[in-house]
Structures are given as C-alpha cells and as structure tokens.
Jmol script that loads the backbone (N, CA, C; Angstrom):
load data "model"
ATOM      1  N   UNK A   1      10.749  67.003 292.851  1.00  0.00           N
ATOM      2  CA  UNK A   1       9.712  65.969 292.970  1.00  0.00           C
ATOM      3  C   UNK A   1       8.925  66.176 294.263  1.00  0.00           C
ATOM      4  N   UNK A   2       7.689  65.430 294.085  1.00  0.00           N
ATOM      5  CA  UNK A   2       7.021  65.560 295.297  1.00  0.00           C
ATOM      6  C   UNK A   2       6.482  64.577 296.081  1.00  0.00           C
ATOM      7  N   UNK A   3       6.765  64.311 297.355  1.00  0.00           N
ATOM      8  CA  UNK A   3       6.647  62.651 297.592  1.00  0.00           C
ATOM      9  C   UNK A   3       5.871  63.160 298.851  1.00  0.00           C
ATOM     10  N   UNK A   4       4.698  62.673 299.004  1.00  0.00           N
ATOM     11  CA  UNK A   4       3.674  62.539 300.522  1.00  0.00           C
ATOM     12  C   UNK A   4       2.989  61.147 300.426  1.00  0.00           C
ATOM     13  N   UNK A   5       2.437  60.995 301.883  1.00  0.00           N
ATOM     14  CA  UNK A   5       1.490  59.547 301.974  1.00  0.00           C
ATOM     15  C   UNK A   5       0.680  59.924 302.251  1.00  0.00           C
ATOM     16  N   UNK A   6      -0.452  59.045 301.335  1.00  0.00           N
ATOM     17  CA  UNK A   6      -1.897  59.260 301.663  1.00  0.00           C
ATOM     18  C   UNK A   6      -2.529  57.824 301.399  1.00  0.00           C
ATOM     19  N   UNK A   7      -3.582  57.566 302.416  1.00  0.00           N
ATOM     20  CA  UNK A   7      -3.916  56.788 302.450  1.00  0.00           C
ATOM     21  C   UNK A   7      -3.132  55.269 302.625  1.00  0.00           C
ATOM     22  N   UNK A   8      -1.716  55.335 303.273  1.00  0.00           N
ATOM     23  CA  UNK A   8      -0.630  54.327 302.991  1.00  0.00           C
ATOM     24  C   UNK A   8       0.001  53.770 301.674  1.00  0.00           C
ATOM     25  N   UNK A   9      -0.631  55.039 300.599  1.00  0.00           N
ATOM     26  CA  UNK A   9       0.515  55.123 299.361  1.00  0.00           C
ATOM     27  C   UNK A   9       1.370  56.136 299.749  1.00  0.00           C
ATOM     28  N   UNK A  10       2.176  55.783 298.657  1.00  0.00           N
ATOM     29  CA  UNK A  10       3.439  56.622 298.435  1.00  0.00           C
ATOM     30  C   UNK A  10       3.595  57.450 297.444  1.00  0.00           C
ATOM     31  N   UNK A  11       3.495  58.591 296.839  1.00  0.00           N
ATOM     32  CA  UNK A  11       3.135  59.195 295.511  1.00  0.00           C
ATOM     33  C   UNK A  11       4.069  60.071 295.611  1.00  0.00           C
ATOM     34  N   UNK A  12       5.159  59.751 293.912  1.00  0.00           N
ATOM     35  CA  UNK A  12       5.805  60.860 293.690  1.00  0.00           C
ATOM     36  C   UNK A  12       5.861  61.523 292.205  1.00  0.00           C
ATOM     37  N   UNK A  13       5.607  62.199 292.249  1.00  0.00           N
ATOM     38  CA  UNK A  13       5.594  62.932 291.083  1.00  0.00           C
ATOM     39  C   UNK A  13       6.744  63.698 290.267  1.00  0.00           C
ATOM     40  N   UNK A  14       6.882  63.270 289.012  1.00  0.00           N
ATOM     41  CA  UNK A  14       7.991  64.617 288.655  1.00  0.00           C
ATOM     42  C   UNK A  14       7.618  65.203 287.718  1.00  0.00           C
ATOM     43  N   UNK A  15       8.471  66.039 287.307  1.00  0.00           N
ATOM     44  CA  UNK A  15       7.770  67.210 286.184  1.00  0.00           C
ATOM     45  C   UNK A  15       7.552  67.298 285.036  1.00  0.00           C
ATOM     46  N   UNK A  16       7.410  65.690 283.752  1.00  0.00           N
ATOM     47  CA  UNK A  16       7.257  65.522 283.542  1.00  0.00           C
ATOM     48  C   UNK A  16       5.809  65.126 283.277  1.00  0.00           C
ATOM     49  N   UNK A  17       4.989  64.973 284.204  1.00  0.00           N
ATOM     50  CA  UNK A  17       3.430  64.481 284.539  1.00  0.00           C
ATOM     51  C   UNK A  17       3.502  62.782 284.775  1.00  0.00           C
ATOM     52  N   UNK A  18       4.401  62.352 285.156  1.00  0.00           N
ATOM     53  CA  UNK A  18       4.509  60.905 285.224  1.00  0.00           C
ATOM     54  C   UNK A  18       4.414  60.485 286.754  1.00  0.00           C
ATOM     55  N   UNK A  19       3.985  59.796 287.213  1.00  0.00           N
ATOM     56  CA  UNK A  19       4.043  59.376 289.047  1.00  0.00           C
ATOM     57  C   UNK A  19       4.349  57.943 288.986  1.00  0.00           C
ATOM     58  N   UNK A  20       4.944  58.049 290.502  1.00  0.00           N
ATOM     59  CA  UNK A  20       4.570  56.279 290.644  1.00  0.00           C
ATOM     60  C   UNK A  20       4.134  56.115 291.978  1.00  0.00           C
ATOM     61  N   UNK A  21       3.496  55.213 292.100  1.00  0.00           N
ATOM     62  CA  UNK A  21       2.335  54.985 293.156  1.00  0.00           C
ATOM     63  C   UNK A  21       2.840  53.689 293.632  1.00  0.00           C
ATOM     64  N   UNK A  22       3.594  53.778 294.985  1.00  0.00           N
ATOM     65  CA  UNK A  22       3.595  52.851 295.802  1.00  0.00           C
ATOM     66  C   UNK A  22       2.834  52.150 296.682  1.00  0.00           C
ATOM     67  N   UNK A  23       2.402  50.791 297.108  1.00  0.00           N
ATOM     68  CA  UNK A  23       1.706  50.624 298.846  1.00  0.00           C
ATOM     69  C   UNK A  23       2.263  49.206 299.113  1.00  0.00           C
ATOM     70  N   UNK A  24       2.382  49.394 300.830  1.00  0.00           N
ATOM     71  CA  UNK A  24       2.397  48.056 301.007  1.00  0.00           C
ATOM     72  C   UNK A  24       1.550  47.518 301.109  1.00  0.00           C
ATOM     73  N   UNK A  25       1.704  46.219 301.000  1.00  0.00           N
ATOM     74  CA  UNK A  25       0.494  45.199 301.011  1.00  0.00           C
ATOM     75  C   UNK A  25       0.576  44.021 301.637  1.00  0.00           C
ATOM     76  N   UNK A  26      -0.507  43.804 302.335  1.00  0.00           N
ATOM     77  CA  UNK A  26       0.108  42.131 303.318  1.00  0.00           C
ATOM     78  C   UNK A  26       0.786  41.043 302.678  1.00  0.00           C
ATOM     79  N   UNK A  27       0.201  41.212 300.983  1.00  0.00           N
ATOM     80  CA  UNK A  27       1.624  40.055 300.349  1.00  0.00           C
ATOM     81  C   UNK A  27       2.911  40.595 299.847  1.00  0.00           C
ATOM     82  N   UNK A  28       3.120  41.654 300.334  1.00  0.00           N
ATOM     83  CA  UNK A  28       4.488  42.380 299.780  1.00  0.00           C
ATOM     84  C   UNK A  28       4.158  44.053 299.560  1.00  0.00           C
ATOM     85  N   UNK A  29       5.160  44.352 298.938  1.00  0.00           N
ATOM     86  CA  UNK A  29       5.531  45.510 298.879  1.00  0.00           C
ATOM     87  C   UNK A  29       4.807  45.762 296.987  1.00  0.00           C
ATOM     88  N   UNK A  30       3.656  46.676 296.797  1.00  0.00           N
ATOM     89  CA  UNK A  30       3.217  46.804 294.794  1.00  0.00           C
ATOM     90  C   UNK A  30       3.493  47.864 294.940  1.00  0.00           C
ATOM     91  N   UNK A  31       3.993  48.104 293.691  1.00  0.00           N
ATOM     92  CA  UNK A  31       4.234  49.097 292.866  1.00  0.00           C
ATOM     93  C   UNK A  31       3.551  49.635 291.679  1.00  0.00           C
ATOM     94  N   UNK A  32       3.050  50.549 291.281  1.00  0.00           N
ATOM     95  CA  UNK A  32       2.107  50.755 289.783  1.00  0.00           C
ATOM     96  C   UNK A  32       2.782  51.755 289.612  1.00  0.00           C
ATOM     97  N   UNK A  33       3.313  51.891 288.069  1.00  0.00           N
ATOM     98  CA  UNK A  33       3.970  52.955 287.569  1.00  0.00           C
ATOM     99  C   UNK A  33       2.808  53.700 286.925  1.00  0.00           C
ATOM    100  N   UNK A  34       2.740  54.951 286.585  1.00  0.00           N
ATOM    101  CA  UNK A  34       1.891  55.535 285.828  1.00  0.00           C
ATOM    102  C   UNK A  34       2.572  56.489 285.200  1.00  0.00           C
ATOM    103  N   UNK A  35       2.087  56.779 283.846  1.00  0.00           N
ATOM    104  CA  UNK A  35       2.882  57.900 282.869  1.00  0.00           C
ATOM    105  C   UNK A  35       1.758  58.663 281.939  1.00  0.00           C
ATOM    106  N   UNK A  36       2.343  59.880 281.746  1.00  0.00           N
ATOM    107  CA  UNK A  36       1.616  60.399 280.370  1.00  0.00           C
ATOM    108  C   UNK A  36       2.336  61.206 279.552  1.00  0.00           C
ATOM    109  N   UNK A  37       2.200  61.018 278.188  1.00  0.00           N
ATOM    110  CA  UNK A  37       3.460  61.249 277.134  1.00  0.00           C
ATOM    111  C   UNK A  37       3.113  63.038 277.385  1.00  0.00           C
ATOM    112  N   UNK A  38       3.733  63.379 276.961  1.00  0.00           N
ATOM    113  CA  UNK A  38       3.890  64.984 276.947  1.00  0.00           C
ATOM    114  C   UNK A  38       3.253  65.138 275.507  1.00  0.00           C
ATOM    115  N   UNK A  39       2.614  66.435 275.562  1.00  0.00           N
ATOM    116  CA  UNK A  39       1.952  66.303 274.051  1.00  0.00           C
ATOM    117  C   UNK A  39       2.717  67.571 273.531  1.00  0.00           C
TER     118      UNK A  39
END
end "model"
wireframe off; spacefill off
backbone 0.3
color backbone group
C-alpha cells in the first residue's frame, strides 16, 4: 500500500484500485471511502 499526505489528507491506496481518503477537520476527524469494482 501506499500512504503519503497531501494537502492534510491522508491517502492510501491498495492494489485493488480502491483508496481511502482521510482529513482532519475542525469538527472531527472525516473519512471518505472510495472504490472501483475491478472489471
């Protein structure tokens, strides 16, 4: 997997093509999952 910060996200990727995209935020800690089916 591959995990760097940019921009005060958190992005990790695995090899699948799926990430999840972390940041903090002054009301807490969001999370957005993101995916894409394998074709």
């Amino acid at each position: 997997m591959i995990a760097r910060f940019s921009l005060g996200f958190l992005t990790v990727r695995d090899g699948s093509g799926g990430f999840l995209l972390a940041r903090s935020g002054s009301g807490g800690p969001m999370v957005a999952r993101y995916g894409r089916a394998a074709s």
